[in-house]
N, C-alpha and C positions, 0 to 999 in steps of 0.2 A: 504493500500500500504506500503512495506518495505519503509525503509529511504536507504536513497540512497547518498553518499559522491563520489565526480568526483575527478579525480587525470590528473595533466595539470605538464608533466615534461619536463625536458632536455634533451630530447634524447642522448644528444652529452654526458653527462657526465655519465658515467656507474654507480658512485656509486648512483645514482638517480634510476637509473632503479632497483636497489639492494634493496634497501628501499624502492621504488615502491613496492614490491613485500608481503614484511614484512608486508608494512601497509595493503593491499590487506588482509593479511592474519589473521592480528590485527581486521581486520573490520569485517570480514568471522564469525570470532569466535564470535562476537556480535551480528548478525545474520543482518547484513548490508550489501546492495549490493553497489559493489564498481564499476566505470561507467569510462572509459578513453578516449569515443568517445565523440565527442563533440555531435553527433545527440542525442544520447543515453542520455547524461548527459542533454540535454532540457530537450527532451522528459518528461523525468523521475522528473524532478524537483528537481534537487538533493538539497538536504539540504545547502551543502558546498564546496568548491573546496580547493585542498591540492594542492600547486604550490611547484614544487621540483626544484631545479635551482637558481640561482640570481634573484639580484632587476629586470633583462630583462626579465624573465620566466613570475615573480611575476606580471607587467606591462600587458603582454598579457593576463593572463587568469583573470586578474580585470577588463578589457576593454573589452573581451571580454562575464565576467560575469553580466558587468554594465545592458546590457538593460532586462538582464534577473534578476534580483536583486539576484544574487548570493554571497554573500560572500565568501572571498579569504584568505585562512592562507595560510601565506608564509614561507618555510623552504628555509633555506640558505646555497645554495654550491660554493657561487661565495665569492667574494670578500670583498667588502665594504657594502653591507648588509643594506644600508639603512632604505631600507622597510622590507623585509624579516624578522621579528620580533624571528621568531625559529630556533635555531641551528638544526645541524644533532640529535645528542646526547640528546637533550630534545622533541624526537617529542612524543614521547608515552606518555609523563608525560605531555605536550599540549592538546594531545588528548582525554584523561583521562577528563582533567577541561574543555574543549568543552561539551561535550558528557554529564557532569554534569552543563553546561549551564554557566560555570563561565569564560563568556568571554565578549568583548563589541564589539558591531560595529563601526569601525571608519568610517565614508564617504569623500571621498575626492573629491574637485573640480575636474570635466573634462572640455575640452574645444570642443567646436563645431567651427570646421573650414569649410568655404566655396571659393570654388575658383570662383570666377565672370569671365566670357567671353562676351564680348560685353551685359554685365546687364543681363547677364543669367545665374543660377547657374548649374555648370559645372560639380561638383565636392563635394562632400561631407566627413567628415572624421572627427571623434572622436579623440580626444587624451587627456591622463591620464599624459605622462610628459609638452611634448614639442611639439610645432609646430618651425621648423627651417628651414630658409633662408639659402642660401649658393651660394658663385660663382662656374659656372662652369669650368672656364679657371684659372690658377694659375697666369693669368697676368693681371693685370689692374686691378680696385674694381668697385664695384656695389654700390649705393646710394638706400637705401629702404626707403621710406618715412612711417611713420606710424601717423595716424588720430586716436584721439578718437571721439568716438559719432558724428562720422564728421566734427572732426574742428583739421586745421593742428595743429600737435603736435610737431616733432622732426623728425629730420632726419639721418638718420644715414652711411655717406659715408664709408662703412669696407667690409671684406670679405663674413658678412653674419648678421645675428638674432636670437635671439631665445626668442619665444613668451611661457614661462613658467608658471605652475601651482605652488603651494605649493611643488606639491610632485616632481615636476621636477627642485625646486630650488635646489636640491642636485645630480642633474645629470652634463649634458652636461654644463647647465650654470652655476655651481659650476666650473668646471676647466675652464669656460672662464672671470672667476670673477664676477660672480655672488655673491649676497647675499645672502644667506641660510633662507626660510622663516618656521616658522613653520605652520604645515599641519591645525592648528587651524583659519590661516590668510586668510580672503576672499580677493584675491590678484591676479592678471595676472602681471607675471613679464618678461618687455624686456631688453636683453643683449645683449650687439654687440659684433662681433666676430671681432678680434683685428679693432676695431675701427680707422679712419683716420683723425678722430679730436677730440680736446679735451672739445669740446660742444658736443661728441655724449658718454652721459652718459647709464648706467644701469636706468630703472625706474621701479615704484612700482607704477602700479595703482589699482583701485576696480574691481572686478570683475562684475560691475555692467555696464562696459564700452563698448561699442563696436570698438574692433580694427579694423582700415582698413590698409592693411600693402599693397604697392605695390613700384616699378619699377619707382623713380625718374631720375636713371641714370643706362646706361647697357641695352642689349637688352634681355638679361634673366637670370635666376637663379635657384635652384632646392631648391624644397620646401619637406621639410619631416614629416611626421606626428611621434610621441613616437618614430623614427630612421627608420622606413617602408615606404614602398607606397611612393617614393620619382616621383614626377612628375615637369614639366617642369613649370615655371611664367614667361612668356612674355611682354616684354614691354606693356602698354594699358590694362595690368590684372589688377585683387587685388585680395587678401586675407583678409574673414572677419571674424574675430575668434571673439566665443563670451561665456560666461560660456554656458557648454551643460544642459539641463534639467535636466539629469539623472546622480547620483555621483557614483564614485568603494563604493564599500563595503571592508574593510577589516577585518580580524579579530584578535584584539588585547586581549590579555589575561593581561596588567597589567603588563609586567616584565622588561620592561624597558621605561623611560622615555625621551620625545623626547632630552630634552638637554642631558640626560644620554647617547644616540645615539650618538647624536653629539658628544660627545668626546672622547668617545670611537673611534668610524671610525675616528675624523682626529688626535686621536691619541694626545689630548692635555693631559699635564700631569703639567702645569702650577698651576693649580688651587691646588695642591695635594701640603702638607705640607712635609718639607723634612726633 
C-alpha cells in the first residue's frame, strides 16, 4: 500500500489552501498519496496529518487524530502559535526530516468529560485544551462547586471555569490568569473566570483525580468542550472530567524548546543582556 499523509486546513485562510496545494504536489512527486477527507484519511491509514491554520486548526485534527493514533504537524498561520511548532517558510525543510524519520512524538494529556443526568450518563466528549463553564445571562454569577475523587474541594462563586490540560494552560486560561504548565506536567488545571472571592483561587491538581464540577448556585450554565459543542448544565447536573485513555500525538522535530516558546509568544525580552 502507498503511504498516505492527510492534510486538515483552514479553509477561511486562502494562503493555506495555497500551500495546500504545493504540499499536494511536494508529496505527488514522492510518489505519496495525499488524503483531505476525513473518511478517506481512516480508511487509508495515513501515516501523518499536516494541520495548516492556528493553535485552533492544530487542536481539531489532534482530537480528532487521537482515537485513530495519528500524528499531527502543525504549521502556523494564526497568531501566537503555541503548538503549531512550523512556520509557513520552513515547511519543506520539516518535511524533508519527517520523511527521513528525524522527528519525535510528543503525547499530550486529553480529558474525558461526562455530563451526569439524574446518574445517567448523558453526554460524552473528549477535549485536548479545555472543558469551560460559563454564565448564561451577563447579570448575577453562578457558584460551580468542584469535588475531587468525591470529596468537596472549592468552590468557586464567578462568571465561569475552566477545567484545563497542559496544552490548554496556554489558551483561554492563560488570558484568564492562568499559570502556564508545561506539556511535560501530568496536571488538570482549574481557573475561574473573574472570580467573586478571594478564596476562589486557580488550582493544580494530578491528573490522577476525578473532577466533579456542578451547579452550587444559578439555575444553569453553558459548558464547552476545546471552545465546541457548547450544551446547557442544569441545576441537579455535574460534570465528570477525568484524564481520557487515549493522548494527541504531535509531531515535534526539535527546533524549539518549550521555555524557548514561551518567550518568544509572550514576547519576554527581560532575560536578554542589553
Amino acid at each position: 500500500m502507498e503511504r498516505a499523509v492527510g492534510l486538515w486546513l483552514n479553509k477561511s485562510k486562502p494562503e493555506a489552501t495555497v500551500l495546500a496545494q504545493e504540499i499536494n504536489d511536494w508529496f505527488r512527486k514522492r510518489c505519496w498519496v495525499v488524503l483531505s477527507q476525513w473518511e478517506d484519511i481512516i480508511k487509508h491509514k495515513t501515516d501523518f496529518l499536516i494541520s495548516l491554520g492556528g493553535d485552533g486548526t492544530l487542536l481539531e485534527a489532534a482530537r480528532e487524530g487521537a482515537p485513530h493514533g495519528i500524528p499531527v504537524m502543525g504549521v502556523n498561520f494564526g497568531r501566537l502559535g503555541f503548538l503549531c511548532e512550523i512556520e509557513k517558510i520552513d515547511v519543506f525543510q520539516a518535511l524533508e526530516k519527517i520523511l527521513n524519520r528525524d522527528y519525535q512524538i510528543q503525547e499530550r494529556l486529553m480529558l474525558r468529560a461526562v455530563v451526569k443526568r439524574n446518574d445517567v450518563e448523558a453526554y460524552t466528549q473528549l477535549a485536548l485544551n479545555d472543558v469551560v463553564f460559563s454564565r448564561e445571562s451577563p447579570e448575577g454569577i453562578i457558584t460551580l462547586q468542584a469535588n475531587l475523587s468525591g470529596e468537596p474541594s472549592v468552590s468557586y462563586p464567578a462568571d465561569g471555569l475552566i477545567v484545563s490540560t497542559p496544552t490548554g494552560s496556554t489558551a483561554y486560561s492563560l488570558s484568564a490568569g492562568g499559570p502556564i504548565l508545561s506539556p511535560n506536567v501530568q496536571a488538570v488545571l482549574l481557573t475561574p473566570l473573574a472570580a467573586h472571592a478571594l478564596s476562589a483561587r486557580p488550582m493544580v491538581v494530578s491528573d490522577q483525580e476525578e473532577i466533579e464540577i456542578f451547579l452550587s448556585n444559578g439555575e444553569q450554565c453553558l459548558v464547552s468542550f476545546d471552545g465546541r459543542n457548547s450544551i446547557k448544565l442544569r441545576s441537579g447536573e455535574s460534570v465528570i472530567i477525568q484524564k481520557a485513555s487515549i493522548r494527541a500525538k504531535l509531531i515535534r522535530l526539535g527546533n524549539r524548546s518549550f521555555p524557548q516558546v514561551v518567550r518568544e509568544k509572550l514576547r519576554d525580552r527581560w532575560h536578554e543582556k542589553t
